[in-house]
N, C-alpha and C positions, 0 to 999 in steps of 0.2 A: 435693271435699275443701277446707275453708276454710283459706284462710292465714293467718297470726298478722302481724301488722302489721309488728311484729322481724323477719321471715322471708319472704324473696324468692325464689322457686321460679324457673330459668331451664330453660326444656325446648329444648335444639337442636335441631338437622335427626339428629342423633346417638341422639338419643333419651337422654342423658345427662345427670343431674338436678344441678345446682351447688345448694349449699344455703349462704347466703348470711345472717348474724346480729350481732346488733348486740355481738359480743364487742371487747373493749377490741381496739387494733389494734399497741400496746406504742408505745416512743418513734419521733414521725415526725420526719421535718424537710426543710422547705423548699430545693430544689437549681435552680439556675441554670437559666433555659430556655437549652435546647440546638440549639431547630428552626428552622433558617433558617425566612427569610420565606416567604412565600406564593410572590414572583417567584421563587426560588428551588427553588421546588420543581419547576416549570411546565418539562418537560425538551425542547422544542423543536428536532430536529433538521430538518435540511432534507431533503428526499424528493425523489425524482424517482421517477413511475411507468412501471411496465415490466410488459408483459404478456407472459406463460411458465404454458408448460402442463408441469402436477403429476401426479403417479400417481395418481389415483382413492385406490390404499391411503394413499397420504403423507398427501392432502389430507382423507382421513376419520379418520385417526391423528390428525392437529392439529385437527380441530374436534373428537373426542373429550375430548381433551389439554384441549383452551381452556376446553370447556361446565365439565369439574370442576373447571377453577380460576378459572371465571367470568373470562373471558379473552378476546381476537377471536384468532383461528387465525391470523389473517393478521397480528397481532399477533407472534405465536409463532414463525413462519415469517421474519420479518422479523430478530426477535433471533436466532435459530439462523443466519441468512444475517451476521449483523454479527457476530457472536462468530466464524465461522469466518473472516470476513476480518481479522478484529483479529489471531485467531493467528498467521496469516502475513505481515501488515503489520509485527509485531515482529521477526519471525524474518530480515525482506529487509531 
């Protein structure tokens, strides 16, 4: 099916068609960039590794988990171990 030049077809992984035309866009305007810098973003915590054996179910849950949010498991595991010690770092 040909596209019209105007008209920009976007197919996801969704299979869900955004239909995309050169209609007026109404009054814009120019607003302050807001994104820190690049060093800023770069979120470098310090690590010490530790080696601990997972449940077979745990560790196939988090790489499940990780693959759909295109993620590393070990990634995931790591944040769920820091948010549970933050809650109780506050709490003591």
């Amino acid at each position: 099916m040909p596209v019209s030049a105007s008209t920009l077809y976007i197919h996801f992984m969704s299979k869900t068609k955004i239909k995309y035309t050169d209609e007026p866009m109404g009054k814009l305007r120019v607003i302050k960039d807001f994104l820190p810098p690049p060093d800023r973003l770069v979120l470098r915590e310090e690590k010490v590794k530790v080696t601990i054996s997972l449940s077979k179910e745990s560790v196939e849950f988090f790489k499940k988990e990780a693959k759909k949010h295109r993620t590393s498991y070990q990634k995931m595991i790591r944040r769920v171990i820091d948010f549970y010690a933050s809650q109780f770092q506050k709490s003591a």
